[in-house]
N, C-alpha and C positions, 0 to 999 in steps of 0.2 A: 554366436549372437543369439542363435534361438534359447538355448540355457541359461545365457546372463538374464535374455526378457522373464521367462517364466521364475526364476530365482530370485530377482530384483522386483520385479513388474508384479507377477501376477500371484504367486503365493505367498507374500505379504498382503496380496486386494490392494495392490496401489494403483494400479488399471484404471480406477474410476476417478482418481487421483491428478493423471496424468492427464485423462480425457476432459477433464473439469480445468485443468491449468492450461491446456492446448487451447481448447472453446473458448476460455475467458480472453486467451491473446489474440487469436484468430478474429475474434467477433473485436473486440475495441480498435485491431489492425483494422477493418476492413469498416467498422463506424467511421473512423478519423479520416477512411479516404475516404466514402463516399462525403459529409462531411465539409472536409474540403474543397469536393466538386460543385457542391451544392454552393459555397462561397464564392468558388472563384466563375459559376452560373455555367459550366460545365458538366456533359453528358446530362440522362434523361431524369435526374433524380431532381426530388425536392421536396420540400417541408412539407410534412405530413399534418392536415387540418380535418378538422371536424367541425364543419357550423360555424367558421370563421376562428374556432380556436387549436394552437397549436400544440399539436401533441409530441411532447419530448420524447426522446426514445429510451428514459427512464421508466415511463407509465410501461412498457412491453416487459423492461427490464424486469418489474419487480414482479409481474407476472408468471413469470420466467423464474425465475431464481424464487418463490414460493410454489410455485409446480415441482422444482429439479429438486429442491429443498424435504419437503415432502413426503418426495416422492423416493428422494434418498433413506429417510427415516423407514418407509418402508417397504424396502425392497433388499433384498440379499447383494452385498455391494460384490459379492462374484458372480452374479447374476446378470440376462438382460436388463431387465428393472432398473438395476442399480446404475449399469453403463448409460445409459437411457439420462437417467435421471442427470447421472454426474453431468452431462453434456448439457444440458437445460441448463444446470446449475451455473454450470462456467459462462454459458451464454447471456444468461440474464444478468451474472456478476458483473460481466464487462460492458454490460449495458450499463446499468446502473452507477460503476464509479467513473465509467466518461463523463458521468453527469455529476459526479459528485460536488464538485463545485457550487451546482446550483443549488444542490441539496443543501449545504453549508452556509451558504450565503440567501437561498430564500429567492433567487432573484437568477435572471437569463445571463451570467457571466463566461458563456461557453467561449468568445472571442476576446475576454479583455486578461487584464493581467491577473486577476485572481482565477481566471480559470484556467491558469497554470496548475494549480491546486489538485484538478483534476488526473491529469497526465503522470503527474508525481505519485499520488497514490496508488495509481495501476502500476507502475513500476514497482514500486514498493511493495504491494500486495504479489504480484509476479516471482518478484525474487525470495519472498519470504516464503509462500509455496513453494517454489524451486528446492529451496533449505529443505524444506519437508518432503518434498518426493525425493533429494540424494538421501534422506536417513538421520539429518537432524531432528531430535524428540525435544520437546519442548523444555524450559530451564537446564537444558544440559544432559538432561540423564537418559544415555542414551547406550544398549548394547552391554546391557547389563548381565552380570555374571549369574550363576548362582548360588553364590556367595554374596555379591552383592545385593542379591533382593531380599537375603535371607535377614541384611544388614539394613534392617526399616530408617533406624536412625539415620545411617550416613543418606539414605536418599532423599529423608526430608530436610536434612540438614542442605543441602546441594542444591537440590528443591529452594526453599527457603532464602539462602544465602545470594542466588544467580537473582532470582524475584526483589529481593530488596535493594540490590546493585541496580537493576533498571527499574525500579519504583525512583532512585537516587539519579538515577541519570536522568529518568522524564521529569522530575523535579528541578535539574539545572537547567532545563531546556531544550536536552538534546533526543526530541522527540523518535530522532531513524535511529541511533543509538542502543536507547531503550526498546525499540521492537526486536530490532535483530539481535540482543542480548539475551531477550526471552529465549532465541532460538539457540543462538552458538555460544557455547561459554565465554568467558573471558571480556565477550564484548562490551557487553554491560560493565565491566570492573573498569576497563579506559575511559567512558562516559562516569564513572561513580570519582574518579580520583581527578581529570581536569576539573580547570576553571568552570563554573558555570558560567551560560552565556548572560550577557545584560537583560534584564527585567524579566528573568526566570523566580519564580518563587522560591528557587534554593539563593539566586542572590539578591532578591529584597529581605530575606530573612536573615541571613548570612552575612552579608556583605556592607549592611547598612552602616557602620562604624568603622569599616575598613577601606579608606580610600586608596591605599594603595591594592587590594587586591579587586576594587571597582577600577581601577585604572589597568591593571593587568590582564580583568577579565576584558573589556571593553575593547584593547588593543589586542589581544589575541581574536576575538570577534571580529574585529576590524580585517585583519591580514587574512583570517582564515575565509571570510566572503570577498575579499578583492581577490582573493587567488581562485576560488570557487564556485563564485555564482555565476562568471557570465559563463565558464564551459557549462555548467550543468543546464543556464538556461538556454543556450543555443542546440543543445540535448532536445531538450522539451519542445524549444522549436521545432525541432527537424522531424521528431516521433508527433509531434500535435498539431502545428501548425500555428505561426506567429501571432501573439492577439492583436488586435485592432490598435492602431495609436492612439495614446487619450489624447481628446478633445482638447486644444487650449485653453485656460478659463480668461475669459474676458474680465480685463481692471474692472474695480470697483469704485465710480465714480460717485459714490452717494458722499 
């Protein structure tokens, strides 16, 4: 164990890495509870105010993650400094995209359905780091020979080729697709060759004259969110905590 850590871990400098991915889970784990104690008016916690106005726990977040930030830039990332830093970093990260929701929409959506939005990205952010501390390099190229560095072309061709595959996919729609493709090859080429999704930019531009593959894509969107959305969003439940039920709107009797 102690050989794979120093091997894996720390003579690459992924340490600061690790400590920065631990921090950012730890700290939005332990927001979402407190959080939700705060909701359900349980234990001694509760909204933090200043002069009647309340303060998000973004405002710490970003002070935090431009301190860890920083401080990473300069500081020797095999260093204290650097460990130091990374942990600030991860901490204020996972302040900030708890919140990100708000950030998106402008407006206190922490309980309703768009602040699903938030929990999603921490996940998403999570595992695409995760990709990066096992040894995925970014577009693919990864673990390179030397022969192959010597070979500039084939890497910017690979380079190039993985990038316009998830330019193509976040153009059909299929926004988680296209990130994890940046990271792990291949990914990106199954978002680049299905259907785009409905009213993605690749099928108002594409699509517009073809009703039959507007009918294909629409029903493959159809079945792949009936099958999909309520596990992922009972997921989001259980890791964030249920949003609020909207309000019934009252008829309009004018």
């Amino acid at each position: 164990m102690g050989h794979w850590w120093v091997r894996n871990i720390v003579e690459p400098g992924k340490l600061p890495l690790l400590l920065a991915l631990t921090a950012f889970v730890l700290t939005f784990v332990l927001t979402r509870v407190v959080t939700r104690l705060i909701r359900a008016g349980k234990g001694p916690f509760g909204n933090v105010r200043a002069g009647g106005l309340h303060i998000h726990h973004v405002v710490p977040g970003v002070v935090l993650t431009l301190v860890g930030g920083f401080g990473a830039v300069a500081s020797d990332r095999h260093g204290a400094g650097g460990i130091v830093s990374a942990v600030l970093f991860g901490m204020g990260a996972g302040l900030v995209l708890d919140e990100f929701a708000l950030i998106l929409h402008l407006d206190d959506v922490y309980w309703t359905e768009e602040g699903r939005k938030s929990v999603e990205v921490v996940v998403l952010t999570a595992a695409l780091v995760g990709l990066l501390l096992g040894g995925f390099s970014p577009f693919g190229v990864n673990d390179l020979s030397r022969e192959e560095l010597q070979d500039r072309g084939g890497v910017l061709a690979t380079v190039s080729g993985n990038f316009l595959l998830s330019l193509i996919a976040l153009g059909k729609g299929k926004a988680r697709t296209a990130l994890f493709g940046v990271i792990v090859p291949l990914v990106a080429l199954v978002g680049a060759v299905r259907l785009a999704r409905p009213g993605s930019p690749w099928a108002r531009r594409f699509y517009g004259r073809r009703p039959r593959a507007r009918a294909r894509a629409a029903l493959r969107a159809y079945r792949h969110d009936r099958r999909w959305v309520r596990p992922s969003r009972a997921v989001q439940d259980w890791i964030g905590g249920k949003p609020d039920p909207r309000p019934a709107r009252l008829p309009d009797h004018r």
